[in-house]
N, C-alpha and C positions, 0 to 999 in steps of 0.2 A: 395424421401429422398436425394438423390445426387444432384438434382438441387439444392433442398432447401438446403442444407449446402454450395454448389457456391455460392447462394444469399448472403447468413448469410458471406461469410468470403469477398468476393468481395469485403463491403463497408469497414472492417476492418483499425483501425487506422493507418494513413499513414506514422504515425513511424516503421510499420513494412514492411520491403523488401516485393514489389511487387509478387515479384516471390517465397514469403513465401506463402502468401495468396495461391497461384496457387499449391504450390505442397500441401498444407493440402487438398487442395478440389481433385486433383488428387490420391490421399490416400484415399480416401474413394471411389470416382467414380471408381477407378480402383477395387477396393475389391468387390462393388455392381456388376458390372458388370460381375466380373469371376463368379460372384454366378450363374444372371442369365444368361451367354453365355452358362458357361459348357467349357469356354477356360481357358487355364493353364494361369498364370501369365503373364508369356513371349510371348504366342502370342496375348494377351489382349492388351500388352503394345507397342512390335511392331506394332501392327494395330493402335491404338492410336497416335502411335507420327509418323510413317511411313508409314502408310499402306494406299491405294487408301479414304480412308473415313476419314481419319487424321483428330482429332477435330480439327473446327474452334477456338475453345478456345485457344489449345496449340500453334497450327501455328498462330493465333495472336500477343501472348504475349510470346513464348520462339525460336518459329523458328524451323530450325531444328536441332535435336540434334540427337549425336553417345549413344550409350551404351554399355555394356555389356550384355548380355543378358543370359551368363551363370552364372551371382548371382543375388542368390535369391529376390524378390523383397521385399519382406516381412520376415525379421529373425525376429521379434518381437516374431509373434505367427500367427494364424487361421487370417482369415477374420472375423471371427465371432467378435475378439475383437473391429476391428477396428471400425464396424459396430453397436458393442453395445456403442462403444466411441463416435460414431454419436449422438447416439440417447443423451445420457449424456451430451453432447454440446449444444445440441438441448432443453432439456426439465428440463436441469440442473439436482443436485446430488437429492434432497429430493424428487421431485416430481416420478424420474425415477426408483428410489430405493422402495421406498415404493407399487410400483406395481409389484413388481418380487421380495419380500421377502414372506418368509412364517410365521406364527403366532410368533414363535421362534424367527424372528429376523434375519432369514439366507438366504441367495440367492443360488441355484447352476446354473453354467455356467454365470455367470455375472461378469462382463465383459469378454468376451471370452469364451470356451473351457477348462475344468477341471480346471475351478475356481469355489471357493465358497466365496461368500461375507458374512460377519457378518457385520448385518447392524444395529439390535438394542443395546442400551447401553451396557445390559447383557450379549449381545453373545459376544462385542467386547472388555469387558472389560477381560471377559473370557479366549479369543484367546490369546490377548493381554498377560497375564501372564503367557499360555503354551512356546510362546518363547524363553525368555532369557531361563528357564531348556531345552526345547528340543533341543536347538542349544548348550549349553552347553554338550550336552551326545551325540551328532551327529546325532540326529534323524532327525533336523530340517536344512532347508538352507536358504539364502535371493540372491536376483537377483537382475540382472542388472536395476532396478524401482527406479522410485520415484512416492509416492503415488501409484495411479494406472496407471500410465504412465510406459509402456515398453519402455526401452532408446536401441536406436541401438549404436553401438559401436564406432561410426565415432569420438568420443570425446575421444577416450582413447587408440590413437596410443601406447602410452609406456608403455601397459599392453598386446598387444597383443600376444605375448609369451608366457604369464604364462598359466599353463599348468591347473589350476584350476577356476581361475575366473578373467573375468575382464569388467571394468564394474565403476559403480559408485560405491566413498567409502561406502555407508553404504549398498553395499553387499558383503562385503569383509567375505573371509572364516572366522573360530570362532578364528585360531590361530593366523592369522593378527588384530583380533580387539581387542583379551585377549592384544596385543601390541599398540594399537593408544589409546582402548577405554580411559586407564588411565589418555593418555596426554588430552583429552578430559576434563575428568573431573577435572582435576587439573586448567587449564586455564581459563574455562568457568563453573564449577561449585560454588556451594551454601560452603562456609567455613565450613568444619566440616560433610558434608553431599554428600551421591551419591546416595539420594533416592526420588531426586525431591522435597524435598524439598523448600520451595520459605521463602528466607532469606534478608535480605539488603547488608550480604557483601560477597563478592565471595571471593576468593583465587585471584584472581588479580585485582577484583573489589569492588568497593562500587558503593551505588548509590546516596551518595554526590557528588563522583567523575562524575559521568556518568551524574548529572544532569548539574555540573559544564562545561563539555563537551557541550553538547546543549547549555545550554548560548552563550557560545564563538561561537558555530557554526551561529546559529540566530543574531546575535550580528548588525551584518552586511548586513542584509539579510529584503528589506523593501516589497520582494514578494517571494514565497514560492511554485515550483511545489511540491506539499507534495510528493506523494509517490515517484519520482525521487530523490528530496531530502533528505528525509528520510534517502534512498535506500544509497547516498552518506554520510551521519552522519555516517550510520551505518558502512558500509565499514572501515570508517577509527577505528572508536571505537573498533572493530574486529579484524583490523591488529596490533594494539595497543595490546589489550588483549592476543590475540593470539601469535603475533611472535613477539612482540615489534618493530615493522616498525610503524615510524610513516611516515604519510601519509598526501600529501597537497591536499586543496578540488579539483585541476583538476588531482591530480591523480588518485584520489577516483572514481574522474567523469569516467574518460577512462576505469577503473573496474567495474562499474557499466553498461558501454558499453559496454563493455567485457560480464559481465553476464550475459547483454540480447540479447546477439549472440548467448551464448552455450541454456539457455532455449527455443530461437528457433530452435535449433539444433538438440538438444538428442533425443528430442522424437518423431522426423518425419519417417516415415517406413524407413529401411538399403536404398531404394535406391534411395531415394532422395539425402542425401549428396554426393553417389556415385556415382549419376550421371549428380549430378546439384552443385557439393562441390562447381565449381567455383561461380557461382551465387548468393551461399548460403555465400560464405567468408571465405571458411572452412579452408582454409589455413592459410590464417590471422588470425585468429581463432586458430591456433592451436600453431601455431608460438606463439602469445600473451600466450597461456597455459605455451608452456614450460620456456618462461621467465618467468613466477610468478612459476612456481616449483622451477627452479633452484635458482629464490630469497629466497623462501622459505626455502630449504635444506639449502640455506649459514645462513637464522636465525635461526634456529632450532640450528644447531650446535654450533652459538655464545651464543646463550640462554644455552645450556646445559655447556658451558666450564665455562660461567658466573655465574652459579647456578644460573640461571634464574627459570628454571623448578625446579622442586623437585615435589617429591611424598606428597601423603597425610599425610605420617609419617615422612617427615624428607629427606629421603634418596634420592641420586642424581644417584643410579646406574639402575634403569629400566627403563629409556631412554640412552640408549651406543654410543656415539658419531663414534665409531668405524663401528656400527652397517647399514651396506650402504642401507640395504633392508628396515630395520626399520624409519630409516631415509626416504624414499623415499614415503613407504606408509603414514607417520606421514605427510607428505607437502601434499601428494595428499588428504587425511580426511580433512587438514585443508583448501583445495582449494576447495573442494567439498561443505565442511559446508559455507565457504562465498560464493559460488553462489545460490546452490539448498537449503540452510538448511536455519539456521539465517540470511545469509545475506537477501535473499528473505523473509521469512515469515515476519521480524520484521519491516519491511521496509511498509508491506502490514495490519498488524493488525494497526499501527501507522494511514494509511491513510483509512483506513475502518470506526476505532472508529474518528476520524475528520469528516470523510461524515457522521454519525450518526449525529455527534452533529448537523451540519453546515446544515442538512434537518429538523431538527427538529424532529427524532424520539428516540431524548434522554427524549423528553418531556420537558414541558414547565418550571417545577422545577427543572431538575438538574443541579447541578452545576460542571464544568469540571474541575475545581482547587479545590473542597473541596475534600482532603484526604480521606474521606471514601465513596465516591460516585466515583472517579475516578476508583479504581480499579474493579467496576462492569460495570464498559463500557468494560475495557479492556476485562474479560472474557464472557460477552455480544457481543461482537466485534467476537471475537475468535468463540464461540458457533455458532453463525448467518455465519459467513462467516471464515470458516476453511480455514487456510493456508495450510493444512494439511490432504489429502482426507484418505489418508490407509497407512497397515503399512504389505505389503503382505511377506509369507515366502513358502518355500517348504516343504513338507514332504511327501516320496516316489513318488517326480515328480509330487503331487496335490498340485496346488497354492491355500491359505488361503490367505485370506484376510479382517483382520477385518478393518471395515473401520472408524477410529478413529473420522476423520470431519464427520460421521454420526452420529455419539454420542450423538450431539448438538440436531439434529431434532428428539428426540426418544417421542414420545408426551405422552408416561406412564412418563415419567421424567421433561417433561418441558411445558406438556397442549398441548392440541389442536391445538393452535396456535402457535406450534415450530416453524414453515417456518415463523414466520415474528418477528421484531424486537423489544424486547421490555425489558429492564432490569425487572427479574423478581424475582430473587433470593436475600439473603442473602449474603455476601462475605460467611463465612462458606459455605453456601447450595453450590457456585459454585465450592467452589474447594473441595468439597468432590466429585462433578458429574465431576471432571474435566479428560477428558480425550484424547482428543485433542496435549497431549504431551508424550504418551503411556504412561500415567500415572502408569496401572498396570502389565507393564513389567518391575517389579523389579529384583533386580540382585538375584541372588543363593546365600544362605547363603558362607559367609566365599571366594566368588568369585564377587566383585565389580565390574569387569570387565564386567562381564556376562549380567549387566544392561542394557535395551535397552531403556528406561526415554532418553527422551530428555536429553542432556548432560547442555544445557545450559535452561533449563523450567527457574530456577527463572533468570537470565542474561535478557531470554528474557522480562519476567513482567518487572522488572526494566529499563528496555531501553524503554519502551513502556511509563510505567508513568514518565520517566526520561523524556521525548521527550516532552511531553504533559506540564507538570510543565514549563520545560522551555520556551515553546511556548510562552503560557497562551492565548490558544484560541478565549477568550471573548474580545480579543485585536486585532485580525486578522477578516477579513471580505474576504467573497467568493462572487463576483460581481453578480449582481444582473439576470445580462445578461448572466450570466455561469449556466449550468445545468448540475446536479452531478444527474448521473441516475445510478441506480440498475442494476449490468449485473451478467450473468453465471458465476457459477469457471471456473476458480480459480481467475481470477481477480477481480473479485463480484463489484465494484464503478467504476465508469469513474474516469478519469484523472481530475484533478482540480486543480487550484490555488486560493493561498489565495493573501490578501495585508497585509501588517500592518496599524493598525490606529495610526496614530501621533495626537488625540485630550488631549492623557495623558501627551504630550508633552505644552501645555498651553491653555486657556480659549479663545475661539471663541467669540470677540465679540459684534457678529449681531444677538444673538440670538434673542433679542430683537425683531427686523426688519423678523424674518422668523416663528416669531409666529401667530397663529391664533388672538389672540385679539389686535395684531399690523395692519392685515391687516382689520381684522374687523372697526378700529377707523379711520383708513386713506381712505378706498375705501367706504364709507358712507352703509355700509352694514344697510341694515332694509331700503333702500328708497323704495318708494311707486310702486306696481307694477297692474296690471290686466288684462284681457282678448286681452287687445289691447297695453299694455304698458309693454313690456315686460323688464328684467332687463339688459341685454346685455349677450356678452361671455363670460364664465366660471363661471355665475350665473345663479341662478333659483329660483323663485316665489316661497315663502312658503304660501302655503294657499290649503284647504280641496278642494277636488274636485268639490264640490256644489258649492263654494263660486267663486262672481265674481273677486276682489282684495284680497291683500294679501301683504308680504313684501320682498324683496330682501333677498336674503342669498347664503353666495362660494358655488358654486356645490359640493355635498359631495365626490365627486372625487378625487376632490384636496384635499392633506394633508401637516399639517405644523410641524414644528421641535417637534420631540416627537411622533409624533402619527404614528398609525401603515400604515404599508405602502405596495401592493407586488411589483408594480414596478415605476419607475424611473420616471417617467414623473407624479405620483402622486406628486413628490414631487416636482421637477424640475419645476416647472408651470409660468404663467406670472407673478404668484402673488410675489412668492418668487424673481423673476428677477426682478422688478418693487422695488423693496427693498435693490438692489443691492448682495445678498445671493444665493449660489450654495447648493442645497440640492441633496440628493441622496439615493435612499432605503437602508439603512444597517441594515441587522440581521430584517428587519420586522420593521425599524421602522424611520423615518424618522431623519435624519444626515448629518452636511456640508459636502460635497463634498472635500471642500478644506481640513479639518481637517481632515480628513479619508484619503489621499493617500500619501505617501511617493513616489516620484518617485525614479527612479533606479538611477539618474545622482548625488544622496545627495540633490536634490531642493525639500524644502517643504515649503506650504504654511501655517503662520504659526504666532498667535497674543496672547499677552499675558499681561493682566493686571491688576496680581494679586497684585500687589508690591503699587497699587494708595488705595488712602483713600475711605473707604467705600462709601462716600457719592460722589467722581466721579467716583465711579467705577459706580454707579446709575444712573450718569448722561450721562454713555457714552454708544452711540447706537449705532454707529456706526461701520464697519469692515474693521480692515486694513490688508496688507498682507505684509509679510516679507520674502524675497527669500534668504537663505542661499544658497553657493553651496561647493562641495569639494574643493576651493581653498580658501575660506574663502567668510567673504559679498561682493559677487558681486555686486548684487541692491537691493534696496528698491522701493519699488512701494507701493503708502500711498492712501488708495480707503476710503471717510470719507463723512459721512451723516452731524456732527455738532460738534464741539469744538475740532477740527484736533491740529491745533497746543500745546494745551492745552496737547493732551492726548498722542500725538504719541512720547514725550521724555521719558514717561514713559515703551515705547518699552524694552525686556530685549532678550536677544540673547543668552541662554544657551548655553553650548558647553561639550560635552561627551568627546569630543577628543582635545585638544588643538592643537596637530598636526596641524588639518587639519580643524577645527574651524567648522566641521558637527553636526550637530543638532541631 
């Protein structure tokens, strides 16, 4: 099992630090090992990095390194957990879950040691609404987690003191969150509602606004790392919402870098950052924290003097600008919720329900811009690949864990084939099974506070079909050459990029010249062929096996403008070059090359001639190319099969921007 999880993290994407890769596999190697030595932590790990047998691994790739040797290596918890995190990286959440549940739905010791997992619908919808009352009467606690990820503390130097918890905001004791919970729901909640409810206008939002937001963002934008992207939309929309900083797209970016420094951070065993912080950035890292809290405190405060905030009823006094503690945990919930909460989840349902479409397992009919089809990706999206694994709490030192992204695969709720993708429900049907946002940790009567609902469930729906609308997918294309492949959580899609297509930008045209019954008429398709007389390259003899002659015809290999296509060189062929036409597989089906790509520099290839009389728009077959660049018309380059001079005045040069005369 520890090799195999070195293999598995070895090739990992090489956007993440080398020396990440190396300490997750040392996390585990190191926990397998103490099991079967029988050595304590400390001398497993001295012998490992110092001792006469020092892996080759380490001493390759870290060298040699100092430690401490009297803290602990492991405060998380047991090896046990670590070891059950293996296998869950390994065999992913449905597959792993469903052999260590019992008829009920419930796991004990999984993940770890005095855990109990609620893995089916019932048991975790169950759990789910003993919390907000148990935590409200003291019975209940939450910890330092997210999902089922135990966070060590290296993130949360300016808590270290407090004498009761510290840790990530959403486990902050019940008297600290009766205080943040409200700014919570005020900013980022439903108008009128803190019961999860999913509305169109928030208390600081709409989602006119929020779609209006995307336009401007995409606006400019002729390629797309979605979920990077996303991930920077969101950011700003967030800091917007939340503290009213507005925010420009590279500094969105440097936060979005920021975020995915601390999510490889938090949850690697105490002594990794402790003994590898420098490696890891941890300082850098922590420095970038305390400048976005202290930003944070200075907006909180302006927002409160501003009446920016206000409660649900009106009133401006249950946030105290005086109040230096309140104020402190209020930055730190809202720094937490834009790395681990909304900022990550919304960023990751966005490019999930995109990789559905763009594989094709939305199915052949749906359509990603019709209004009542779009919102059953979204909790299709959500069900299939949880942002969101558990929502674990204490009670007399036993960790509970119902695990909310199990919910989705519970197959008495959603068939036999829950593990695979496929819209299957009603809108009503999903958001009645919806629980993926602790749907049924409702507040305490008469204590709104007490709610443990997602603060922002509808913010997030609407930012998700906000993103999508604006997009409008069936206008972007993902290359041909790119493969979006299915991984484990919590990332569940590879990384992908889209293009824009600029064909809605004017009429290509050679379509003419890249059809089948154009190349039919000009390459004498149907001459005479037989046994010794064959038809040449990229053609083949039509005639029955018996028969000795027969007649020429394109090898069915090749494909022309329109027809379906899987890869590039179907379309790409001599026959379409011989035509003077660039074709290219898009969406499954054959499309110019040139109308389909915006480059980054504002240069697009790019013909238009709708503005001529029907009967030479008939006559012209020809394809010419027009190069705009961001300084205005550079060149013209005029590429013409017959009646060039005739046709190319009727060239037209729209312009979106006068500025800058970009296309």
């Amino acid at each position: 099992l520890s090799q195999h999880y070195i293999e598995r993290i070895r090739p990992y994407p090489a956007a993440q630090p080398p020396k990440m890769k190396l300490s997750l596999a040392i996390s585990f190697v190191l926990g397998l090992r103490s099991c079967a030595n029988g050595m304590t932590e400390e001398e497993l790990w001295q012998s490992v990095v110092s001792g006469p047998d020092k892996e080759p691994l380490l001493q390759e790739e870290l060298g040699d390194q100092s430690f401490d040797a009297s803290k602990k290596p492991f405060e998380q918890d047991d090896f046990s957990y670590w070891t059950d995190m293996a296998q869950i990286g390994i065999r992913t959440y449905g597959p792993y879950f469903e052999t260590v549940m019992n008829p009920d739905g419930v796991s004990s010791d999984h993940p770890g040691e005095q855990t109990t997992s609620y893995i089916g619908w019932d048991a975790i919808s169950e759990k789910l609404a003993e919390l907000p009352i148990k935590q409200e009467n003291g019975e209940a606690t939450r910890g330092n987690e997210l999902g089922l990820l135990r966070l060590n503390q290296a993130f949360y130097p300016e808590c270290k003191d407090e004498p009761e918890y510290c840790g990530i905001a959403l486990g902050v004791p019940q008297a600290d969150h009766k205080k943040v919970r409200p700014v919570l729901d005020h900013v980022f909640g439903t108008e009128g509602f803190t019961d999860g409810t999913i509305g169109l206008v928030g208390n600081k939002w709409t989602r006119d606004e929020m779609r209006a937001s995307a336009r401007g963002f995409l606006a400019s934008k002729n390629s797309l790392n979605v979920k990077n992207d996303a991930g920077v939309w969101t950011t700003m929309v967030l800091h917007k919402m939340a503290l009213n900083i507005d925010m420009t797209e590279s500094e969105a970016q440097a936060f979005v870098d920021f975020q995915s420094q601390a999510v490889i951070l938090t949850p690697l065993p105490s002594f990794v950052p402790d003994w590898f912080g420098g490696a890891l950035k941890l300082d850098e890292t922590l420095s970038q924290k305390a400048q976005y809290l202290k930003k944070y405190e200075e907006a909180i405060r302006a927002n409160i003097a501003s009446g920016h905030y206000k409660s649900l009823d009106g009133n401006t006094d249950w946030l105290d600008a005086s109040d230096d503690d309140a104020i402190t945990k209020t930055a730190w919930s809202f720094l937490d919720a834009l790395i681990f909460a909304g900022g990550l989840s919304v960023p990751g349902v966005i490019s999930s329900g995109l990789a559905a479409y763009y594989t094709g397992l939305t199915g052949p009919d749906f359509d990603i811009n019709d209004t009542l089809q779009a919102p059953l990706l979204v909790f299709e999206s959500i069900r299939h690949s949880p942002p969101v694994l558990g929502v674990p709490y204490f009670v007399d030192g036993h960790r509970h864990a119902p695990l909310a992204g199990m919910g989705g695969y519970d197959k008495t709720k959603y068939g036999d084939d829950a593990y695979e993708f496929r819209i299957r429900k009603t809108l009503a049907e999903y958001k009645a099974l919806s629980i993926d946002w602790a749907d049924s940790a409702q507040p305490v009567a008469d204590k709104p506070w007490s709610s443990r609902i997602c603060p922002a469930k509808s913010l997030s729906y609407n930012m998700i079909l906000s993103f999508w609308e604006a997009l409008d997918a069936t206008n972007w294309y993902v290359d041909p050459d790119t493969e979006i492949t299915r991984e484990n959580g919590p990332l569940w899609w590879s990384a992908f990029t889209i293009h824009r297509s600029c064909e809605g930008m004017g009429v290509h045209v050679g379509a003419r010249e890249a059809s089948r019954a154009h190349a039919n008429e000009n390459l004498n398709v149907g001459n005479f062929c037989s046994w010794f007389n064959w038809c040449g390259s990229g053609f083949e003899c039509k005639r029955k096996w018996w028969q000795y002659s027969g007649s020429c015809q394109i090898n069915s290999y090749f494909k022309f403008f329109g027809e379906g296509c899987s890869k590039n060189d179907q379309c790409d062929n001599f026959l379409t070059d011989s035509a003077g036409v660039d074709l290219a597989c898009r969406f499954g089906k054959c499309a110019f090359l040139d109308g389909n790509v915006c480059e980054e520099d504002g240069n697009v290839e790019f013909a238009d001639y709708t503005e001529l009389p029907p009967s030479d728009q008939a006559a012209t077959a020809g394809a010419w190319t027009v190069v705009a660049g961001t300084g205005g018309l550079s060149a013209a380059a005029v590429f013409f099969l017959r009646k060039p001079e005739r046709h190319l005045r009727h060239a037209k040069m729209p312009k979106e921007d006068g500025a800058n005369d970009k296309l």
